[in-house]
C-alpha positions as CSV (number, residue, x, y, z in Angstrom):
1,X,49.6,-6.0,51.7
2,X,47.8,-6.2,55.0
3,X,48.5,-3.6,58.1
4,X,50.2,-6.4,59.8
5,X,52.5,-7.1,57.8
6,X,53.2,-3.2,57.0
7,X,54.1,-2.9,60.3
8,X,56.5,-6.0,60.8
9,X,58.2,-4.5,57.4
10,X,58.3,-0.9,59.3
11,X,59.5,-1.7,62.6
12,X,63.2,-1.7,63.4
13,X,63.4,-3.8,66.7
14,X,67.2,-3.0,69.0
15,X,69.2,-5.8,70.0
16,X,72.1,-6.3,71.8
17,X,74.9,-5.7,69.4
18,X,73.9,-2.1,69.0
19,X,74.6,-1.7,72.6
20,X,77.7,-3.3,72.3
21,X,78.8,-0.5,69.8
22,X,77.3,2.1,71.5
23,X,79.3,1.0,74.6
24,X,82.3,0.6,72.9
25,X,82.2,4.3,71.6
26,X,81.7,5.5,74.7
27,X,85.0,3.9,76.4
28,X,86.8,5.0,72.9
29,X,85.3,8.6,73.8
30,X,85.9,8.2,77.2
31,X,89.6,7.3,76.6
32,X,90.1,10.0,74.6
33,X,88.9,12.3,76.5
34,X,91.2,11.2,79.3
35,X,94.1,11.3,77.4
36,X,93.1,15.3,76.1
37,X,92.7,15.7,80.1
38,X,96.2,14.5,80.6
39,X,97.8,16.4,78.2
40,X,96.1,19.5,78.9
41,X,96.1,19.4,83.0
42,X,97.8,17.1,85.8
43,X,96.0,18.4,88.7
44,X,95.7,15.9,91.7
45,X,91.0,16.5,90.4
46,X,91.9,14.9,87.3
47,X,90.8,11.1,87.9
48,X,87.5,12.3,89.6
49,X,86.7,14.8,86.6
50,X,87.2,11.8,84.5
51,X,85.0,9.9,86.9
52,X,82.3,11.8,86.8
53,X,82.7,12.6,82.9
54,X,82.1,8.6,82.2
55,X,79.1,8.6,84.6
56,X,77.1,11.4,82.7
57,X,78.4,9.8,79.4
58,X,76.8,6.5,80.5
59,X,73.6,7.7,82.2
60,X,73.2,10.2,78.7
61,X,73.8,6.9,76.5
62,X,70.9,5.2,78.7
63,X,68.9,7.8,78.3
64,X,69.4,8.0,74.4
65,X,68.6,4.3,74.1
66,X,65.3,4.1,76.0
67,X,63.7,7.2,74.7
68,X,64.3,5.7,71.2
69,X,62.8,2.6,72.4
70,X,59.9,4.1,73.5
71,X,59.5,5.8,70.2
72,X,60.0,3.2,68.4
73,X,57.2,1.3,70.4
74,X,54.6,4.1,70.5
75,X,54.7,4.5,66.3
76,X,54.2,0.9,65.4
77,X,51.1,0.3,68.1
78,X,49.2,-2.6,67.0
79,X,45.6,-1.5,66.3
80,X,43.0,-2.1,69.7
81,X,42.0,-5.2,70.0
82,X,45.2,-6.7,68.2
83,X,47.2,-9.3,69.7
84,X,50.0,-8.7,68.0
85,X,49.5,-12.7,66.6
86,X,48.6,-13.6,63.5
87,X,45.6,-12.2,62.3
88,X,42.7,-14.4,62.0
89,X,41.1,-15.9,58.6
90,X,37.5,-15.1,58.2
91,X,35.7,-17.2,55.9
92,X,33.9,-16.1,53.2
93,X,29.7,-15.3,55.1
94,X,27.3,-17.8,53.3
95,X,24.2,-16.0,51.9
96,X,21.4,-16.3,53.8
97,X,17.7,-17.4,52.3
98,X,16.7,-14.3,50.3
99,X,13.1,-14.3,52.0
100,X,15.2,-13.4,55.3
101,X,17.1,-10.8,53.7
102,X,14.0,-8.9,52.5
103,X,13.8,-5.7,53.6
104,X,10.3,-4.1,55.2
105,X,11.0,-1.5,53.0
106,X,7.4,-0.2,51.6
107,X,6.4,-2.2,54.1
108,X,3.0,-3.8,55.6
109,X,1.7,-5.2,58.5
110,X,0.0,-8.3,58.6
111,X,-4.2,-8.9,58.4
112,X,-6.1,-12.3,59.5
113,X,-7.4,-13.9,56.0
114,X,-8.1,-17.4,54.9
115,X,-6.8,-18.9,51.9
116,X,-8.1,-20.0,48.6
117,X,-5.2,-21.9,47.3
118,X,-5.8,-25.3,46.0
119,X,-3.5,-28.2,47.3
120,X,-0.9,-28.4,44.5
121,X,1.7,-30.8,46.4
122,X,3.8,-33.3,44.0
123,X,7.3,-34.4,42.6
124,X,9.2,-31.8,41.4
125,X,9.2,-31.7,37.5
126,X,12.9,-30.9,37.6
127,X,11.9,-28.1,35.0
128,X,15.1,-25.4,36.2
129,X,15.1,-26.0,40.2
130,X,18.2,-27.5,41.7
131,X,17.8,-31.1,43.4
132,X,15.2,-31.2,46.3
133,X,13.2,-27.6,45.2
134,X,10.8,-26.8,43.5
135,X,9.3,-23.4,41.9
136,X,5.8,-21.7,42.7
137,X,4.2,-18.6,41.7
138,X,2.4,-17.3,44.6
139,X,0.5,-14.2,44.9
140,X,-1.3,-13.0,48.2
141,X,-2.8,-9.5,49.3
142,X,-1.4,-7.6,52.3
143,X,-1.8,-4.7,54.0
144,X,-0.2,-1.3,53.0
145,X,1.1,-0.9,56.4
146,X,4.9,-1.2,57.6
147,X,6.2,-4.2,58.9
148,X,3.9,-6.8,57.1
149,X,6.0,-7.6,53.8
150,X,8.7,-8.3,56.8
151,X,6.4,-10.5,58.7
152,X,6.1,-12.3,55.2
153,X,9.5,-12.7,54.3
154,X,9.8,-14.0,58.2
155,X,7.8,-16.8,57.6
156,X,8.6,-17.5,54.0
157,X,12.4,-17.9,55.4
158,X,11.6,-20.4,58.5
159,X,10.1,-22.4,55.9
160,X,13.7,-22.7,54.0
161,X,11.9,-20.7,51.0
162,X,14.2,-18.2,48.8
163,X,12.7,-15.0,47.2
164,X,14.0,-15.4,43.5
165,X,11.8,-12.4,42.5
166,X,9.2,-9.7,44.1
167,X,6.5,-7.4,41.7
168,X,4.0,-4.9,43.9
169,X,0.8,-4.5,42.5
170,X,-0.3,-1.7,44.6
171,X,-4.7,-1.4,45.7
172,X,-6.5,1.2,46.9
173,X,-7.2,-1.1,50.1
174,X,-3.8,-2.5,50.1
175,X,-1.0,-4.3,47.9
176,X,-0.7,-7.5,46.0
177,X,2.5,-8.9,46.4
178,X,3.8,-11.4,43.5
179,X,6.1,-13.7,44.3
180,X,8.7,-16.4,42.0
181,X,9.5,-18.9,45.0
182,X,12.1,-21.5,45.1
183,X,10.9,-23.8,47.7
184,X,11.5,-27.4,49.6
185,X,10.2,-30.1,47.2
186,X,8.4,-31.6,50.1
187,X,6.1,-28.4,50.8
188,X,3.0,-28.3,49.8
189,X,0.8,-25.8,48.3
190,X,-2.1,-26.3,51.4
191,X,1.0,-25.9,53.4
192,X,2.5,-22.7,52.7
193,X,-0.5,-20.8,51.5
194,X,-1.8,-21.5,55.2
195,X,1.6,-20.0,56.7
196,X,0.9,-16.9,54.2
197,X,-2.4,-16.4,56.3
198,X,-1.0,-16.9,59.2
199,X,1.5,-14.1,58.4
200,X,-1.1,-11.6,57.4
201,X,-1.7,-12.6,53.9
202,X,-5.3,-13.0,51.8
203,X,-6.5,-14.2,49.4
204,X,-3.3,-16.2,48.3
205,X,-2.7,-18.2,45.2
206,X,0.0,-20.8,44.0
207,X,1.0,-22.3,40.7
208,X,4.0,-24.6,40.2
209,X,6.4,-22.3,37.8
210,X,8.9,-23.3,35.6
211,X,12.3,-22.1,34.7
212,X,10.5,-19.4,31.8
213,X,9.5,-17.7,34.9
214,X,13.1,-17.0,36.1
215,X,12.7,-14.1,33.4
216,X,12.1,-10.7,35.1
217,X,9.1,-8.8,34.1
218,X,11.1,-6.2,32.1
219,X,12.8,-8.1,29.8
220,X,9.8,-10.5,29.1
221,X,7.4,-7.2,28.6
222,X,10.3,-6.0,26.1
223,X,10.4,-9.2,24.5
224,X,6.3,-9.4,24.1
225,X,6.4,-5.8,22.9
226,X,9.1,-6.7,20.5
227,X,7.1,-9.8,18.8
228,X,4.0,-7.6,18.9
229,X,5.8,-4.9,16.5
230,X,6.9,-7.3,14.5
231,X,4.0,-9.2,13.7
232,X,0.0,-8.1,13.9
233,X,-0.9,-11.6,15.1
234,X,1.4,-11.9,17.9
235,X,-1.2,-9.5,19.9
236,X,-3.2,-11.8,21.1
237,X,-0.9,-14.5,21.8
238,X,1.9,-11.4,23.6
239,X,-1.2,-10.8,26.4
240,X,-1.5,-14.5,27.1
241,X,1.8,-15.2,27.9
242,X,1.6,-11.6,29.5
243,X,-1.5,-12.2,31.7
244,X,-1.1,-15.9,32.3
245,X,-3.8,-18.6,31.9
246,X,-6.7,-16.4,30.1
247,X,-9.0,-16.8,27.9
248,X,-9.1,-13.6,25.0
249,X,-12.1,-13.6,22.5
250,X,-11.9,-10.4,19.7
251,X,-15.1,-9.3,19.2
252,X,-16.0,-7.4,15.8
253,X,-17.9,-4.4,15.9
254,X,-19.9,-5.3,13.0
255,X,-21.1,-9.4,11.9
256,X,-20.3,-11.4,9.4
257,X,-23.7,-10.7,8.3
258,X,-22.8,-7.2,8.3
259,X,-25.2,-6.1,11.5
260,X,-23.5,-3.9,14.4
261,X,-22.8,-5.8,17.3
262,X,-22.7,-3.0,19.9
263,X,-19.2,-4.4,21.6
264,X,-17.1,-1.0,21.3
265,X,-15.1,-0.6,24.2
266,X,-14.2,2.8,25.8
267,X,-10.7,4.0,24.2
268,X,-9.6,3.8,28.3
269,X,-10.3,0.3,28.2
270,X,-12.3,-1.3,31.0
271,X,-11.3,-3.4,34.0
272,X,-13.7,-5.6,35.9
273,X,-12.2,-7.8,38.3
274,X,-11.7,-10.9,36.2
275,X,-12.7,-9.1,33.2
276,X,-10.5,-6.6,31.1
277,X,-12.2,-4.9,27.8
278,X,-9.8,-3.4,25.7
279,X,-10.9,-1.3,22.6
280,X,-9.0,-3.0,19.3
281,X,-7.5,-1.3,16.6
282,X,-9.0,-2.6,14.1
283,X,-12.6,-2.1,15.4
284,X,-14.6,-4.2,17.8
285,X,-13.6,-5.2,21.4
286,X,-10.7,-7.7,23.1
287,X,-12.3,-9.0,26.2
288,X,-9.8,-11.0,28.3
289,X,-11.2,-13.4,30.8
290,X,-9.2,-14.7,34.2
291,X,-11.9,-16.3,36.3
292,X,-9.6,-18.1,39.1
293,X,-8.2,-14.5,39.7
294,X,-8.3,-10.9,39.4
295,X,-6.4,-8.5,37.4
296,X,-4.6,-5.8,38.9
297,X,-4.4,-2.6,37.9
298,X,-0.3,-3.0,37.2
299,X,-1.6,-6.0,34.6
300,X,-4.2,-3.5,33.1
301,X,-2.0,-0.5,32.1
302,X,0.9,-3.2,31.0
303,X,-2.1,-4.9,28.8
304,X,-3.6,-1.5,27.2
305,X,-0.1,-0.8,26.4
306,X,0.5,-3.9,24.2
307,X,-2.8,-2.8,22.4
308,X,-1.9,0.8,21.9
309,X,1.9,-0.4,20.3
310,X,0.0,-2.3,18.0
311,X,-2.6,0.1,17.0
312,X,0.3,3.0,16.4
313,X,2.2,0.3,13.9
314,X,-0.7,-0.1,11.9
315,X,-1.3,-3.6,9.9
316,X,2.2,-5.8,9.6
317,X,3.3,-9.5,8.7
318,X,6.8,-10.6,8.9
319,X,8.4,-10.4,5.4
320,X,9.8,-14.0,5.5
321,X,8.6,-16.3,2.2
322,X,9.4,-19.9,1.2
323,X,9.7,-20.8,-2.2
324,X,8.9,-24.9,-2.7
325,X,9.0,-27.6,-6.0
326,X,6.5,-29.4,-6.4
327,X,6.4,-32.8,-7.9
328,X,5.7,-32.0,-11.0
329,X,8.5,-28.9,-11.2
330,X,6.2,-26.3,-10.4
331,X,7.5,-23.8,-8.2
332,X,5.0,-21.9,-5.3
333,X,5.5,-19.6,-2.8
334,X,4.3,-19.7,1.3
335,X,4.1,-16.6,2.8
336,X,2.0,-14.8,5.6
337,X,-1.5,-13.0,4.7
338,X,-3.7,-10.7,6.0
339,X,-6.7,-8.5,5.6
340,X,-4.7,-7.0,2.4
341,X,-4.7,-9.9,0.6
342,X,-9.0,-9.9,0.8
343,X,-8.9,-8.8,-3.2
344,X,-7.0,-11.7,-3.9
345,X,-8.8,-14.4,-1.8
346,X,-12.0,-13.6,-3.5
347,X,-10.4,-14.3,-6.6
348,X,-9.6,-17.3,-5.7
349,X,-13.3,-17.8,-4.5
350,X,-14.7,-17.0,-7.9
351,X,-12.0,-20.1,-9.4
352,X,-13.1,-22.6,-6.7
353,X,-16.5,-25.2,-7.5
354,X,-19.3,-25.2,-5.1
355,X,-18.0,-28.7,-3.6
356,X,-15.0,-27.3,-2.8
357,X,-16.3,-24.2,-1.1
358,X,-19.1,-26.2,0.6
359,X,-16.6,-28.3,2.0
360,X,-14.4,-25.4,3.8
361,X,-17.6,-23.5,4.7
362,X,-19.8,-26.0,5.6
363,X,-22.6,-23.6,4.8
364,X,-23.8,-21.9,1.7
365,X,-21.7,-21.2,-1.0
366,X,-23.3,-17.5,-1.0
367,X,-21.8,-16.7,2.5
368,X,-18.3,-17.6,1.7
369,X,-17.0,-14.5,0.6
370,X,-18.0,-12.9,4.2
371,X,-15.9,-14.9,6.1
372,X,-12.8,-13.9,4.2
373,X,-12.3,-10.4,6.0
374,X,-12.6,-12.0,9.6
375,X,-10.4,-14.9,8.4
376,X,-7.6,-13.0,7.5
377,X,-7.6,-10.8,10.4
378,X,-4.6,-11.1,12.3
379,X,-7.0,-10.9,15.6
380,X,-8.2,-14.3,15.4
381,X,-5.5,-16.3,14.0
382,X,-2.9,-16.4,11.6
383,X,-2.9,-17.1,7.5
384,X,-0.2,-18.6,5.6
385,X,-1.2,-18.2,1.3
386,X,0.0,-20.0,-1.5
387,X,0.8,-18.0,-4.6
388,X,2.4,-19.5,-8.0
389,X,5.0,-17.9,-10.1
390,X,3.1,-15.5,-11.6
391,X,1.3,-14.2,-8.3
392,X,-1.9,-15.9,-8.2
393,X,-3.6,-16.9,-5.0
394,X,-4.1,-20.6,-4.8
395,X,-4.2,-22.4,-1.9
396,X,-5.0,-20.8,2.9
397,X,-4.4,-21.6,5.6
398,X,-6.0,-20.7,8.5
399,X,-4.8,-21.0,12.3
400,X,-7.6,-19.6,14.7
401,X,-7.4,-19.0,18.1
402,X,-11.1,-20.4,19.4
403,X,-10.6,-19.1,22.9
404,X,-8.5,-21.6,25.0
405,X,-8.3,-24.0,21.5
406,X,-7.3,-24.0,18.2
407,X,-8.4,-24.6,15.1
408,X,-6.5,-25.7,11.5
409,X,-8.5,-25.1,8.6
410,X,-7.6,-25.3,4.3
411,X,-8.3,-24.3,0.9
412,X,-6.8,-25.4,-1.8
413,X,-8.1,-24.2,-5.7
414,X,-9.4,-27.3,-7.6
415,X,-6.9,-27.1,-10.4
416,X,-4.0,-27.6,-7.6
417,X,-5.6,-30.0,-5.4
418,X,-3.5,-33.5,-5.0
419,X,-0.4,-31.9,-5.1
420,X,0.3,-32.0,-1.9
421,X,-0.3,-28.6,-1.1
422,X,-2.5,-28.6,1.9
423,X,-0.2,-31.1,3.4
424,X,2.4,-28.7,3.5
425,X,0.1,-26.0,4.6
426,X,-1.4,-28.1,7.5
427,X,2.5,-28.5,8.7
428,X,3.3,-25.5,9.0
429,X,0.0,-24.7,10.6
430,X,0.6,-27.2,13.2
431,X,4.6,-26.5,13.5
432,X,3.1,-22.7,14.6
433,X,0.5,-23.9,17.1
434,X,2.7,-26.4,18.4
435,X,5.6,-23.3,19.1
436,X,2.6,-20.9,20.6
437,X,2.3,-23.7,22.9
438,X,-0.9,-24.7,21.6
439,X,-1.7,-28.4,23.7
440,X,-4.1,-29.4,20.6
441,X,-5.3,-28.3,17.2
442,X,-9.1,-29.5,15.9
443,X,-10.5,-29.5,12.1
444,X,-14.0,-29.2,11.4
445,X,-14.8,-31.0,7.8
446,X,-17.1,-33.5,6.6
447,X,-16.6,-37.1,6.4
448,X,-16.3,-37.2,2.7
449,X,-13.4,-34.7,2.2
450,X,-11.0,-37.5,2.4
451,X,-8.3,-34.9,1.7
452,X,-8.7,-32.9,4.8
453,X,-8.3,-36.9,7.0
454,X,-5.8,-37.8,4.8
455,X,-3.7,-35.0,5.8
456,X,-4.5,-35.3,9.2
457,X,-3.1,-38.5,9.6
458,X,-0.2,-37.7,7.4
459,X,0.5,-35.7,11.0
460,X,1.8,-38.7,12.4
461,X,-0.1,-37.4,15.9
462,X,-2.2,-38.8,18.4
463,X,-6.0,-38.0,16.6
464,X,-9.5,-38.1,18.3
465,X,-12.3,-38.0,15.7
466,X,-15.8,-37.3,17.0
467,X,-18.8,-37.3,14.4
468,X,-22.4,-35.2,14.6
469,X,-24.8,-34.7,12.0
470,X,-22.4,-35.6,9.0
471,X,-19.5,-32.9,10.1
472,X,-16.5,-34.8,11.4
473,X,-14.3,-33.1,14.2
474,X,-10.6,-34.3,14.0
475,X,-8.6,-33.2,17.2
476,X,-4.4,-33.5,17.0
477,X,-2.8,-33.6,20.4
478,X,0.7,-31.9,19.9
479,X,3.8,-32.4,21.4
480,X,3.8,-29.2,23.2
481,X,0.8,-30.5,25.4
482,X,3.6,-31.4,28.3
483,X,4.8,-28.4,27.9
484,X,3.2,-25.4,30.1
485,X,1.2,-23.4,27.5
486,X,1.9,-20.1,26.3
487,X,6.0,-20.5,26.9
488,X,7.6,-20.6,24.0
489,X,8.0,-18.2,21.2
490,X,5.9,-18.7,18.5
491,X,7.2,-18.1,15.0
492,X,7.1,-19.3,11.6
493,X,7.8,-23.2,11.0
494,X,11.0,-23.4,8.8
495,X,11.1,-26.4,6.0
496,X,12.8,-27.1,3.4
497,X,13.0,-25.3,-0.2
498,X,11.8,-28.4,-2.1
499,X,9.5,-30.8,-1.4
């Protein structure tokens, strides 16, 4: 209930009827008092005393009635500034661009700069926007002084662009301000990164975004930090997706061939502009690479955290397994494999012929068992293994992150070759890349393994196959290639029991 109409329920307004009565019970008194005046004296003063006695009853009764008036008025006084009409409907405000409701708070003034950003203008991919906007990633350096993260918002809001989200990388000569930007389809990258100078900004640089980036930092570091406890491998792929468009190359401390390499980073960790060096766990170095811009020291700490989760879990692999049929009623498991399953995959080495090795290795047969331990680390790749009923390794599968590509590559014991084993394998090794958002995997063999091509084109993808020297390189573009990399969640392909 409003104060308006409280006070029209309150009020008790007078009207003329109660006059009427109160008139009326004055003659009745007046009346009767005359009569008690006859009865009790007939002086020739009576009819002036009763004269006189009906004036003061009257002027009393007036009196009465406007002082209650009065109080009546002065206790139900509309508010100042009240009419008295009724009151008036406010609409609901609209919300006002976010960028102009920004406040200067840790603010910073503005500093002349040019801008580096590349002219990224086009349709809008309709990938989470509304109609007629677009998302960008922008990032810029300011000042750390007040008044210039006001000045940017300013112009970021005269150019009809909403702040959807705001990280602070803070430098010792300033602060890096991060921005998720829902903007006008028709503005261009050249375009706003030039009103960012303008404003005070340097050093600015735009991506187009999608809707994956609508996910606040928190919860995406949570989720990365979740996938990286769960599964050894997810490491390198968690500070992709963490750092962006980077390239991360594991180097070993020791060789295949068993000679130190001298890469042991410091147990701090290292950052070098474009160049972070974080120590592994397992021995060697991680040396992540962003060339078209610099890491901040926020993006440093968050990285070397990711690193230090996974060197307190120790060695893990989801516990998920797959039992399949094969043709011929034989049943086999697919599981995940790492550097604990090194006993095993020598095993199998010692069971394989010299063709068979020579075709996986492309090298000689003597050096085969020294790729194993760097195959089956979880820092360059993951390993799916084949084992039969009674345990037996029989059949990897290897998925390797070559820097910004990927490679596929198979193994399958000569007794269970043709079988359709490696086809399987290679499916799920593509089904993985394809969720990591891998845009291509490539498979180094020789022209005569017809198995390796065979199972290639049983991919049913678009295949490129380039030939040097006798080795044939078969590239698969995936599905995922029109999807921005390093978005999805990559897990385990799921198919069916039997096959």
């Amino acid at each position: 209930m409003t104060d308006v109409t409280s006070s029209k329920s309150a009020r008790h307004p007078h009207h003329w009827r109660h006059d009427l009565i109160e008139l009326a019970a004055l003659f009745t008194a007046v009346v009767v008092a005359d009569t008690i005046a006859k009865t009790i004296a007939k002086g020739p003063e009576g009819p002036y005393l009763l004269v006189f006695s009906a004036i003061a009853l009257v002027a009393t009764a007036t009196f009465h009635t406007w002082w209650a008036r009065r109080r009546s008025h002065a206790s139900h006084a509309p508010p100042a500034g009240d009419t008295g009409g009724r009151p008036a409907v406010v609409p609901a405000a609209r919300p006002e661009p976010a960028a102009a409701k920004r406040p200067a708070a840790g603010g910073k003034s503005g500093a002349d700069g040019e801008s580096d950003a590349a002219d990224a203008s086009g349709p809008d991919d309709g990938s989470g926007p509304a109609a007629g906007t677009s998302l960008w990633r922008m990032r810029t350096t300011v000042a750390d002084t007040p008044g210039s993260l006001a000045a940017l918002c300013t112009v970021l809001a005269r150019l009809d662009v909403d702040i959807l989200t705001l990280q602070t990388h803070p430098l010792a000569d300033g602060t890096v301000d991060e921005f998720l930007l829902r903007a006008p389809a028709d503005l261009s990258a050249r375009t706003l990164a030039h009103e960012v100078a303008a404003a005070g900004g340097r050093d600015t640089w735009t991506e187009r975004a999608d809707a994956h980036d609508l996910v606040d930092t928190p919860t995406r570091v949570l989720g990365l930090a979740t996938r990286t406890a769960l599964d050894a491998a997810e490491l390198p792929l968690a500070l992709r997706q963490l750092l962006g468009r980077c390239t991360l190359h594991s180097v070993p401390a020791v060789s295949i061939t068993g000679r130190p390499t001298g890469e042991q980073a410091p147990v701090e960790g290292v950052l070098e502009e474009t160049v972070m060096r974080l120590r592994d766990p397992h021995g060697g170095t991680l040396v992540v690479e962003r060339p078209y811009l610099p890491f901040t020291p926020t993006e440093f700490a968050r990285a070397r955290a990711l690193v230090e989760l996974d060197a307190r879990l120790g060695p893990r692999l989801p516990r998920g397994r797959d039992v399949l049929t094969l043709p011929e009623g034989n049943e086999i498991t697919v599981r995940r494999a790492d550097q604990r399953d090194l006993a095993a995959a020598r095993a199998m080495h010692d069971r394989c012929s010299a063709r068979t090795l020579g075709l996986r290795y492309h090298g000689p047969v003597g050096d085969a068992d020294r790729y194993l331990d760097h195959l089956l680390s979880p820092r360059f790749g993951r390993t799916l293994a084949v084992q039969t009923a009674s345990g037996r390794l029989v059949a990897l599968g290897h998925l390797l992150w070559d820097g910004d590509e990927t490679e596929v590559a198979l193994m399958v014991e000569d007794d269970w070759q043709r079988r359709g084993i490696g086809s399987e394998l290679l499916g799920r090794l593509v089904a993985m890349a394809e969720e990591a958002g891998c845009d291509s995997v490539y498979a180094v063999t020789q022209s005569s393994n017809t198995g390796m091509v065979a199972a290639m084109r049983a991919l049913r993808l678009p295949l490129d196959y380039q030939i040097e020297e006798g080795t044939l390189v078969i590239t698969a573009r995936l599905a995922s290639a029109h999807r921005p990399a390093g978005r999805t969640r990559p897990h385990e392909g799921s198919r069916p029991a039997e096959r």
